[in-house]
C-alpha positions as CSV (number, residue, x, y, z in Angstrom):
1,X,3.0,17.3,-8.3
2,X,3.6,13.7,-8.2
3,X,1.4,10.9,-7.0
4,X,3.5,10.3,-4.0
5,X,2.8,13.9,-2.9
6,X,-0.7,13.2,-3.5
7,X,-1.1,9.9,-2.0
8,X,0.5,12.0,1.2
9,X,-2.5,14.5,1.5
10,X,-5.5,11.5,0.8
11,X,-3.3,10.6,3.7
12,X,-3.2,13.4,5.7
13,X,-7.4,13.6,5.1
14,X,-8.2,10.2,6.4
15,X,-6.2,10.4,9.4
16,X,-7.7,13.5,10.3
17,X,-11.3,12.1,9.8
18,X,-10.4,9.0,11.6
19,X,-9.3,11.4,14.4
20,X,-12.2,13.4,14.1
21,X,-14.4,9.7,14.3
22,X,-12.8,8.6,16.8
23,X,-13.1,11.6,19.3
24,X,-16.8,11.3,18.5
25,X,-16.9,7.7,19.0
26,X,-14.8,8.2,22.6
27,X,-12.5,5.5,21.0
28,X,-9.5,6.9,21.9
29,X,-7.0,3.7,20.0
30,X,-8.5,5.2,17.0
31,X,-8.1,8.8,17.9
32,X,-4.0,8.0,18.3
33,X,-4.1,5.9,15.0
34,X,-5.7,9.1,13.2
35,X,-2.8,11.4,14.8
36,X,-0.3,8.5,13.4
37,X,-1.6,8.3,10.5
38,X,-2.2,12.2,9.4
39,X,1.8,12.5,10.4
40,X,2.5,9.7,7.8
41,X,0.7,11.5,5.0
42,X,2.3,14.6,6.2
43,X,5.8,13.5,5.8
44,X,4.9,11.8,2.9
45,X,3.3,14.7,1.2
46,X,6.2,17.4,2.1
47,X,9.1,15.1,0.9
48,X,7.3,12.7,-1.9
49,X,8.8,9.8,-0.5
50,X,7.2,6.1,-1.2
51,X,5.2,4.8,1.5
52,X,7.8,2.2,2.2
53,X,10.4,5.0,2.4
54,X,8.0,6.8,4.8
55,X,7.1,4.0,6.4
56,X,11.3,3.4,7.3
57,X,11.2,6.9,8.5
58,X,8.4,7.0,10.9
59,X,10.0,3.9,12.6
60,X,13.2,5.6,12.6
61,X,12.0,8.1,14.2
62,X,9.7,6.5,16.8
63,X,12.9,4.1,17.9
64,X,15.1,7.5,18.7
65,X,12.5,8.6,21.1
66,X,12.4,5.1,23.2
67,X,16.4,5.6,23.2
68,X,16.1,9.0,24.3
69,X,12.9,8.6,26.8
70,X,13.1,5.9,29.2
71,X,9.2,5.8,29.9
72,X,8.9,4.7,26.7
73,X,10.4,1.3,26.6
């Protein structure tokens, strides 16, 4: 296992608290920054990507779905 894979899943576990924090707090920003940031260590855990690499991804990603949904843009 590299550290990549393993920086992924500390990942994965904070954004899941933060989620978890947030739904307590009823701050709901939070609560979408915890969903955000569990799918980054996720990605980042499956493929062992760098963070910058995951980073270029996630971005990727979020720009095809404003193309593809006009409510989004």
């Amino acid at each position: 296992m590299n550290w990549d894979r393993i920086a992924g899943i500390w990942r994965q576990l904070k954004g899941i608290a933060r989620n978890q924090w947030g739904r307590l707090t009823a701050d709901y920003p939070s609560v979408a920054g915890g969903e955000r940031e569990r799918l980054r260590g996720k990605i980042q855990a499956t493929h062992g990507i760098t963070r910058q690499a995951n980073e270029r991804r996630l971005a990727e990603w979020v720009a095809r779905q404003h193309e593809i949904d006009p409510i989004h843009k």
